[in-house]
C-alpha positions as CSV (number, residue, x, y, z in Angstrom):
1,X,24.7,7.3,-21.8
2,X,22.0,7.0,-24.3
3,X,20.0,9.1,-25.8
4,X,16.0,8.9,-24.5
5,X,14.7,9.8,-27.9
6,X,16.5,6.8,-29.3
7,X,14.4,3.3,-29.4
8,X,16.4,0.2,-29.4
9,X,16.3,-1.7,-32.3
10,X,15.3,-5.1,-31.5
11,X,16.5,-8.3,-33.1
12,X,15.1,-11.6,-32.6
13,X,18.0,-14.9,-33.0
14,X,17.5,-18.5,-32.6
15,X,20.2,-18.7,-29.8
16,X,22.7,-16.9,-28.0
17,X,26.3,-17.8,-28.1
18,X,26.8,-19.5,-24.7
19,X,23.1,-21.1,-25.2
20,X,22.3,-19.6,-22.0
21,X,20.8,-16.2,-22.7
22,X,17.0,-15.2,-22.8
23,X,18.1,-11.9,-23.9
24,X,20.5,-9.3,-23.9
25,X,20.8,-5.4,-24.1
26,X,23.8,-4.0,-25.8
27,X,24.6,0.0,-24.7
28,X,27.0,0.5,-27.6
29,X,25.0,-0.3,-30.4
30,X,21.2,0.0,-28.8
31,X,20.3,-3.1,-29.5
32,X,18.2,-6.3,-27.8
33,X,18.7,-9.6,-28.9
34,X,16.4,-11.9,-27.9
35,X,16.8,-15.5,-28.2
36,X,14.0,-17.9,-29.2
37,X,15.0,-21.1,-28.4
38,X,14.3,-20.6,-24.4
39,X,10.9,-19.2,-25.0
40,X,10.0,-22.1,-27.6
41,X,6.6,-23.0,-25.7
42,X,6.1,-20.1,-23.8
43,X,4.6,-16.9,-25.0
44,X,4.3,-15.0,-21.8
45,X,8.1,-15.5,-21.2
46,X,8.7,-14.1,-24.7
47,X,7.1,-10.7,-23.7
48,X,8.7,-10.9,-19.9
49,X,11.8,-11.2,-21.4
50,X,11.1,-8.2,-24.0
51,X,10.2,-6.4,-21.1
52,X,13.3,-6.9,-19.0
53,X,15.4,-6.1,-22.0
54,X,13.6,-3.3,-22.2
55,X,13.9,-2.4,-18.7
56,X,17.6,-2.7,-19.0
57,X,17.4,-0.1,-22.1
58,X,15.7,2.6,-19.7
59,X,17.6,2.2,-17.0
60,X,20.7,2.4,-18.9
61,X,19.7,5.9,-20.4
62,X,18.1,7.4,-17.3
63,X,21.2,6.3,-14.8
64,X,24.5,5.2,-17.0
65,X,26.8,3.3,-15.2
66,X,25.5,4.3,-11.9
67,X,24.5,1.2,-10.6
68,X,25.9,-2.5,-11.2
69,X,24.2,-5.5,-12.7
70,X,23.4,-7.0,-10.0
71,X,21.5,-3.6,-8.7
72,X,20.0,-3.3,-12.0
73,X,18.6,-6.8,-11.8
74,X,17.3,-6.8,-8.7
75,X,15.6,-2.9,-9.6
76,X,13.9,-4.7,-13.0
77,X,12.5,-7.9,-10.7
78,X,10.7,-5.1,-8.4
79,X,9.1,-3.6,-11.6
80,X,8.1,-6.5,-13.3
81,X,6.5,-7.6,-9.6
82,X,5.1,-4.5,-9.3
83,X,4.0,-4.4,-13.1
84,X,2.1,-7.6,-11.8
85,X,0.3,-6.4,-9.2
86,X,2.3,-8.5,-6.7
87,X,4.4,-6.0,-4.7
């Protein structure tokens, strides 16, 4: 579990390996990449993307492994709905 008082260090990379990726959150180092190439003409996607990441960061301190991917992506989609007023 990580430590609350710890911010992720954020790194920002071209592309991921697979190509695929808008971001990622990696527990053992505490670190978010996020790739650029996706988000090439579209700012707000940039910051949605930071946010998820970020997300994925708090959820990982506050629960460990707890919950599964697919539970943790279907908690962050509520909260960036609800960060939007649309929930």
């Amino acid at each position: 579990m990580s430590n609350f008082t710890t911010p992720a260090l954020m790194d920002f990379k071209f592309q991921s390996h697979d190509g695929d990726d808008y971001g990622e959150y990696f527990e053992t180092t505490n670190r978010i990449a996020i790739y650029l190439i996706p988000h090439s003409e579209c700012i707000p996607n940039l910051l949605a993307t930071i946010t998820h990441e970020l997300f994925h960061k708090l959820i990982t301190d506050f629960e460990g492994d707890v919950i599964d991917i697919e539970q943790e992506h279907t908690l962050i989609k509520k909260l960036m709905w609800f960060e939007q007023d649309l929930v």
